[in-house]
One Martini backbone bead per residue (centre of mass of N, CA, C, O) as a GRO file, in nm:
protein
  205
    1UNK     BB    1   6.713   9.458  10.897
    2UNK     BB    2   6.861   9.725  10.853
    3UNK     BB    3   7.125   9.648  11.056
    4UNK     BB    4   7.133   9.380  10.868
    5UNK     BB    5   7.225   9.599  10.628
    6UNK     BB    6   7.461   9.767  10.725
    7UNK     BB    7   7.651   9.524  10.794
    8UNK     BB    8   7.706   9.422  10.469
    9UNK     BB    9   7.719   9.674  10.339
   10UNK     BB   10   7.974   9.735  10.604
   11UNK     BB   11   8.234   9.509  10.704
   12UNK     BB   12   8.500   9.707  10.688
   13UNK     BB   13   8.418   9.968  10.822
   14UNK     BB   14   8.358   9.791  11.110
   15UNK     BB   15   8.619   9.701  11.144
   16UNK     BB   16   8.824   9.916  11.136
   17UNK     BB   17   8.700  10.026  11.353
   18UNK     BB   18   8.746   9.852  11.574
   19UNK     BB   19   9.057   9.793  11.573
   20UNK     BB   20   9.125  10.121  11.610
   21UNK     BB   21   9.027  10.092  11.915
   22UNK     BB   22   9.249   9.927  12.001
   23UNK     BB   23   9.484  10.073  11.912
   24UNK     BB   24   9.418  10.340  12.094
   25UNK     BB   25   9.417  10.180  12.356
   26UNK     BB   26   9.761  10.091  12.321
   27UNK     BB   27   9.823  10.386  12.323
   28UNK     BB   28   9.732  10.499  12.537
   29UNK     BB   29   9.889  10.233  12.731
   30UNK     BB   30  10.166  10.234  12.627
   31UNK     BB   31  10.174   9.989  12.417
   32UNK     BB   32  10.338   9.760  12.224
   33UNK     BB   33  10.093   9.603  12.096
   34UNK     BB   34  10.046   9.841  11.871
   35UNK     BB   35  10.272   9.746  11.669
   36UNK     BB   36  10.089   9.482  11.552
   37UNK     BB   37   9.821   9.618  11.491
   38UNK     BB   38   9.922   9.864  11.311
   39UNK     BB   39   9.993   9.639  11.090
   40UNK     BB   40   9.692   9.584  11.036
   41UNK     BB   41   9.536   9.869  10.980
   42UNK     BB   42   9.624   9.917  10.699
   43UNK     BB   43   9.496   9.718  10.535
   44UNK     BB   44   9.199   9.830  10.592
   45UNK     BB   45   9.259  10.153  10.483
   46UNK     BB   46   9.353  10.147  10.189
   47UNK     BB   47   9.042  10.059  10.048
   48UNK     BB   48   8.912  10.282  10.143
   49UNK     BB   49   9.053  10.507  10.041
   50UNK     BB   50   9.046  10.446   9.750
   51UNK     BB   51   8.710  10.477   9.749
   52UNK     BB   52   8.726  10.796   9.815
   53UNK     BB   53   8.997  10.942   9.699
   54UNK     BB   54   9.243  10.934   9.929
   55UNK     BB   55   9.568  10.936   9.893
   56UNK     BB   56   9.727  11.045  10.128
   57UNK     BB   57   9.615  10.830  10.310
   58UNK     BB   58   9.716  10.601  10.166
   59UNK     BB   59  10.004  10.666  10.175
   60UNK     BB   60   9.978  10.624  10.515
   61UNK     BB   61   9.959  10.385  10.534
   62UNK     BB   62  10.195  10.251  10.394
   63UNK     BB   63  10.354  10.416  10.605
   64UNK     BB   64  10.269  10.235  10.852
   65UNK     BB   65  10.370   9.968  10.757
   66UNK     BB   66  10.660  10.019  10.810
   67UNK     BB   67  10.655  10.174  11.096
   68UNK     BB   68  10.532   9.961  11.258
   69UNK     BB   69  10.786   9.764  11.228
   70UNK     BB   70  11.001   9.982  11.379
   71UNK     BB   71  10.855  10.064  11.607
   72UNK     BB   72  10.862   9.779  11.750
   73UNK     BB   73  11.201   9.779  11.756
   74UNK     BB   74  11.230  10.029  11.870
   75UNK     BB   75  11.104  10.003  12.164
   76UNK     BB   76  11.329   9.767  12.163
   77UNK     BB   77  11.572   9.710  12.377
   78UNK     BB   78  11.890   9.602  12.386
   79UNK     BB   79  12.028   9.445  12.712
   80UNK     BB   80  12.147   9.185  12.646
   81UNK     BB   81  11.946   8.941  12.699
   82UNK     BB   82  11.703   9.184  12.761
   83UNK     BB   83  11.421   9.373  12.669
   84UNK     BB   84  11.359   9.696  12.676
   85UNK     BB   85  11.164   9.945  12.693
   86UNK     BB   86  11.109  10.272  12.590
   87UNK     BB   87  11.116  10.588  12.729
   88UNK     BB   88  10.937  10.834  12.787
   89UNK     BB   89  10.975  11.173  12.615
   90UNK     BB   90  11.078  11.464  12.492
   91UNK     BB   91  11.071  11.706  12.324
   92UNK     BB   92  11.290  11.939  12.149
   93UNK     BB   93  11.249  12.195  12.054
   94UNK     BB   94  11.446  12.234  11.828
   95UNK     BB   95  11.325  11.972  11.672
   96UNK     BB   96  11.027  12.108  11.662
   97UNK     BB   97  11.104  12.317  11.438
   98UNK     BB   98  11.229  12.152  11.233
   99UNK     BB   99  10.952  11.965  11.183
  100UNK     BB  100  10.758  12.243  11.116
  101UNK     BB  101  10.948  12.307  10.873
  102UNK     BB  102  10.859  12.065  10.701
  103UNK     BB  103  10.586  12.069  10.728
  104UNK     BB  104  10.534  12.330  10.553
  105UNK     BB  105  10.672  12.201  10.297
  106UNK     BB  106  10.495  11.953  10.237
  107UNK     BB  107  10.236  12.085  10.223
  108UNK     BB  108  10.287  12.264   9.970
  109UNK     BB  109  10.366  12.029   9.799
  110UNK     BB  110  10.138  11.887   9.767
  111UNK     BB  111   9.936  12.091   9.690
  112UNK     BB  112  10.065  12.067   9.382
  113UNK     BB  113   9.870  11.829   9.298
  114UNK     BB  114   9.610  11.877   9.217
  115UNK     BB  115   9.642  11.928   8.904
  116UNK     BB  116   9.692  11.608   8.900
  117UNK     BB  117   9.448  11.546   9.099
  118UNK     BB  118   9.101  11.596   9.026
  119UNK     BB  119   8.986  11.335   9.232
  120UNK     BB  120   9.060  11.493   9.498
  121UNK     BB  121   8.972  11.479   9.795
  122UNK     BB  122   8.995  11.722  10.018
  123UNK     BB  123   9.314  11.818   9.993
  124UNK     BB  124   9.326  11.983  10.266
  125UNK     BB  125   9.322  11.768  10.452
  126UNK     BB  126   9.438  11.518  10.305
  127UNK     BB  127   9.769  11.656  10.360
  128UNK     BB  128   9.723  11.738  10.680
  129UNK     BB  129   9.729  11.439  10.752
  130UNK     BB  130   9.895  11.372  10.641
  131UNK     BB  131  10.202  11.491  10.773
  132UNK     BB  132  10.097  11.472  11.072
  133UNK     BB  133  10.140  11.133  11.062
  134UNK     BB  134  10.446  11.143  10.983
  135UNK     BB  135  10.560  11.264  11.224
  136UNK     BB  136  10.386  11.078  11.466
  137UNK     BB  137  10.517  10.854  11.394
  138UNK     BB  138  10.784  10.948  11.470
  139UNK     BB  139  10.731  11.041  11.759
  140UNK     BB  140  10.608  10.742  11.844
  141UNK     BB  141  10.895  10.584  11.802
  142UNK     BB  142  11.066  10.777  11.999
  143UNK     BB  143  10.854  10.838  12.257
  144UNK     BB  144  10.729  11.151  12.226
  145UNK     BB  145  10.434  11.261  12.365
  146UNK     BB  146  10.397  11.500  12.146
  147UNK     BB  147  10.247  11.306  11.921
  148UNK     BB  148   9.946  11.374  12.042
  149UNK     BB  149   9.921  11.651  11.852
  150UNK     BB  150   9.905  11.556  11.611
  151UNK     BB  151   9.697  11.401  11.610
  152UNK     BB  152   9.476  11.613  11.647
  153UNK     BB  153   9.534  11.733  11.348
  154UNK     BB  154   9.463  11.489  11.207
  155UNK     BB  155   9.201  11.409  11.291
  156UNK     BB  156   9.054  11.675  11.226
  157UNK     BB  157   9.169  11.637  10.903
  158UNK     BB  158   9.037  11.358  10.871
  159UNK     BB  159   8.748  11.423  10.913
  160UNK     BB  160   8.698  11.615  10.656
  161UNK     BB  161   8.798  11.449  10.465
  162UNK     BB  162   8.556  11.168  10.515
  163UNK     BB  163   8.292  11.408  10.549
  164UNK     BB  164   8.377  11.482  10.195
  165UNK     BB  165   8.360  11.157  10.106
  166UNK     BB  166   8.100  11.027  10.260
  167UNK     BB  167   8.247  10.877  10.510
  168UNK     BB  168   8.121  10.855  10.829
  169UNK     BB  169   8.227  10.557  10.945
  170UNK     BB  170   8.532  10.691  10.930
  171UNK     BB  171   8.472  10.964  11.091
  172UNK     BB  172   8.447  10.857  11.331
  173UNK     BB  173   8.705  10.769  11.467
  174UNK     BB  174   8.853  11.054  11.438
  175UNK     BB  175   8.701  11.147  11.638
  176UNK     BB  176   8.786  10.971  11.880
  177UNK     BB  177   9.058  11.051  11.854
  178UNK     BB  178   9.052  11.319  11.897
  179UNK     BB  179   8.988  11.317  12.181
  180UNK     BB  180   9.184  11.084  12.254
  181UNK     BB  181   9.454  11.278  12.265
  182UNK     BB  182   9.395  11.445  12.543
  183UNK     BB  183   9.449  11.197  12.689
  184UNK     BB  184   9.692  11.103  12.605
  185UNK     BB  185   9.887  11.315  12.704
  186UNK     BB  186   9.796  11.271  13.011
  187UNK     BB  187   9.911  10.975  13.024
  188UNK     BB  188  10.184  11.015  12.939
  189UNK     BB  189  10.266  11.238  13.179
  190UNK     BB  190  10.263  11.042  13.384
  191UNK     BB  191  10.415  10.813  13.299
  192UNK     BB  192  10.676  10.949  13.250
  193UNK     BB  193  10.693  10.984  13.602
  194UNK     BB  194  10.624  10.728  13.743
  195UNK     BB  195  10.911  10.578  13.586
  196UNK     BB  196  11.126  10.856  13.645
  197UNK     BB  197  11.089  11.060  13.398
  198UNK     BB  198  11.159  11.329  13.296
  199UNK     BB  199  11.174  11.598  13.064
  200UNK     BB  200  11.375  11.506  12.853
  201UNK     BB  201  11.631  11.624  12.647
  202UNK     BB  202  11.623  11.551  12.264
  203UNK     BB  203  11.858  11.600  11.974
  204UNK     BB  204  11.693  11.402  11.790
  205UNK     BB  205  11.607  11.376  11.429
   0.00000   0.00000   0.00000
């Protein structure tokens, strides 16, 4: 009775765990239709995020969707008549450190907002988990092994962000991500020799 009445009063946040689980399941195997389930994922966490008073994930989640969207489209390359996928490459120390400049300003400038925003929970967590969530879209678009890096950072502050806005069960998630995200970069490693692909150094910014 205990159980069926825990799984009624939290509906959206028990799909959402599976979703998650699934998403995460097809970006660990460089999966396109990664790309078709992230563009699901954000409608379940966008609610979730509101209730908790969570803005940046908020934020980070509509910016999900919009790049759920582009990112099926950069992975599929168009060469004569048939697509074929991008290849997993490493990101260029020279353009991760351009990122990793902007990240430091995003992230103090976000923090600037706590005065307009006071019931802005755990706002130090979760303006770190927007900027690395911000920066791992974008490098998990261009397909550099590298995202796998962001992804431990948003997760383990996005963690701290929901276990001090007492969702906890949504809390559950980010640990699976932070712990799979170690596991995720030594399979995107394997997968991208496997393929024949070196670790091509790309200075696409």
């Amino acid at each position: 009775m205990d159980l069926l009445h825990f799984i009624s009063s939290h509906p959206l946040e028990l799909v959402t765990v599976v979703v998650s689980l699934i998403w995460l399941y097809l970006e660990y195997r460089a999966s396109i239709w990664l790309w078709p389930v992230g563009i699901l994922l954000p409608l379940l966490w966008i609610p979730i995020c509101w209730q908790s008073r969570l803005y940046g994930m908020l934020a980070i989640n509509i910016y999900y969707l919009v790049t759920s969207i582009i990112g099926w489209v950069v992975w599929l390359q168009k060469r004569g008549d048939e697509a074929e996928e991008k290849p997993i490459t490493d990101i260029s120390p020279r353009t991760a450190l351009v990122y990793a400049l902007g990240a430091i300003v995003g992230y103090l400038g976000l923090l600037q907002l706590q005065s307009f925003i006071p019931e802005w929970q755990v706002p130090w967590a979760d303006a770190l988990t927007t900027i690395a969530s911000v920066i791992g879209m974008i490098w998990m678009a261009r397909k550099w092994r590298q995202h796998w890096l962001c992804w431990i950072l948003a997760n383990a502050a996005g963690f701290v962000a929901l276990y001090g806005a007492e969702d906890y069960i949504s809390s559950f998630v980010y640990v699976v991500n932070f712990i799979t995200a170690f596991f995720g970069y030594r399979k995107w490693a394997r997968l991208m020799h496997s393929h024949g692909e070196a670790p091509a150094q790309t200075t696409q910014h």
